[in-house]
C-alpha positions, 0 to 999 in steps of 0.5 A, spaced: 185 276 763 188 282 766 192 281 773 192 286 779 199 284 780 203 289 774 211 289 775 211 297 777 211 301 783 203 300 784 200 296 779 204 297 772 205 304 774 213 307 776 217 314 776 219 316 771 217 321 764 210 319 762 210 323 756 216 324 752 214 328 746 214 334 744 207 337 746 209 333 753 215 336 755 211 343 751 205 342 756 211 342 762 213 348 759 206 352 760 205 350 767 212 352 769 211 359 765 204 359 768 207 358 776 212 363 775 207 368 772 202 367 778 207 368 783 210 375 780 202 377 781 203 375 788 209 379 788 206 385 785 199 385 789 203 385 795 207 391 794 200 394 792 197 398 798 191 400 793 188 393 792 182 391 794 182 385 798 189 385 797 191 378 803 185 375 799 188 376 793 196 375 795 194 368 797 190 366 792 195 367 787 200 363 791 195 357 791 194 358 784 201 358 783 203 352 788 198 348 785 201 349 778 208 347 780 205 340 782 201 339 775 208 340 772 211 335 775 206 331 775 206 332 767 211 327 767 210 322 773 204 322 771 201 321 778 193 320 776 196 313 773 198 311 780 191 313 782 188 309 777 192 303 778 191 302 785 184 303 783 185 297 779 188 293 784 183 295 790 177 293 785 180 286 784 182 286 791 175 287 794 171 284 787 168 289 785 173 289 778 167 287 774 162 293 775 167 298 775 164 302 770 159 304 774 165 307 780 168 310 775 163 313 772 161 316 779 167 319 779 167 322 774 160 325 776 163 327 782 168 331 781 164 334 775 160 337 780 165 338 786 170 342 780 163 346 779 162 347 787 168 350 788 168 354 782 162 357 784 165 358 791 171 361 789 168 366 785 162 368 789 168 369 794 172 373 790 166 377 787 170 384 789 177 382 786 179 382 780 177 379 773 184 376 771 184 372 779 177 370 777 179 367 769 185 364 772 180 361 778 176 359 772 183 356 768 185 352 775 178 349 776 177 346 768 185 343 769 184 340 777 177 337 774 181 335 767 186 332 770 181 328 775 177 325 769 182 322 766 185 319 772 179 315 771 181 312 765 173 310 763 174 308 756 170 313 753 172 318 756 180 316 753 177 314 747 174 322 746 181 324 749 185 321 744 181 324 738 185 329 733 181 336 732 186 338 726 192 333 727 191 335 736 188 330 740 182 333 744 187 330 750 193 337 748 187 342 747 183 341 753 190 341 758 194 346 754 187 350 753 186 350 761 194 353 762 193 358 757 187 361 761 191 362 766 197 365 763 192 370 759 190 372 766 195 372 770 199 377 764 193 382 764 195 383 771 201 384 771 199 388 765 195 392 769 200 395 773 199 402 771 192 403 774 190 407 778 186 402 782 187 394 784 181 392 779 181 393 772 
């Protein structure tokens, strides 16, 4: 049987590099690219006099981008481990180990929905801005809620993830899928500095 205990930081789980092959350090690579990209499209909008709601989309491009320098370096912390291992240790600690499934999948649940709320929030608020800070919204929701999920750890969630999809784990598709959205989104941007307008 299991113990709460580990031999880590918080349960088994300690700094250090979480995934070491090549996608790994590939997926580091993406998020940075994807931060640098959305703080160029911060930089831009500012300098624009022309663009509609141009605070509003300064501002967001920033999150944007400060939120995917935090998931670069968690890529390799792997700080969702630590939060599903000190999960682990309160369910032992307070006994409720043994109906764990049904918590995670509340979890689950309620960051599914949450992820859809904001979503939807976020778009309705940014309706009148433009459709590349719309898709990278819609990039930074799916990841924030991907990265949530498998903090989880629900066994059927981890066994779906582990999955090939022509040699590539459904875990690489959906994460890299995610970041790339946002990469597209923020490359038609810049690429729309020749418009006229601050919409394209």
């Amino acid at each position: 049987m299991t113990t709460h205990k580990g031999s880590g930081w918080i349960g088994y789980w300690s700094p250090g590099i979480g995934d070491p092959s090549v996608v790994g350090w590939v997926t580091v690579a993406l998020y940075a690219l994807a931060a640098i990209l959305c703080f160029r499209c911060a930089s831009w909008v500012k300098a624009r006099a022309d663009v509609v709601g141009r605070k509003l989309e300064v501002l967001l491009w920033r999150i944007t981008a400060v939120t995917l320098c935090f998931l670069c370096i968690n890529k390799q912390l792997d700080l969702q481990t630590a939060m599903t291992e000190f999960g682990r240790i309160v369910a032992y600690q307070q006994g409720w180990y043994a109906v764990r499934f049904k918590v995670q999948k509340a979890f689950i649940a309620v960051f599914a929905l949450s992820g859809f709320l904001v979503l939807s929030w976020l778009l309705a608020a940014t309706w009148h801005l433009s459709r590349s800070l719309k898709l990278a919204i819609i990039g930074l929701c799916f990841i924030g809620v991907f990265v949530l999920i498998r903090a989880s750890s629900f066994h059927h969630v981890d066994v779906f993830l582990g999955k090939r999809f022509f040699d590539a784990k459904w875990n690489w598709i959906l994460e890299i899928g995610g970041i790339s959205v946002v990469i597209v989104a923020a490359c038609a941007r810049l690429l729309s500095r020749r418009a006229r307008n601050g919409v394209e």
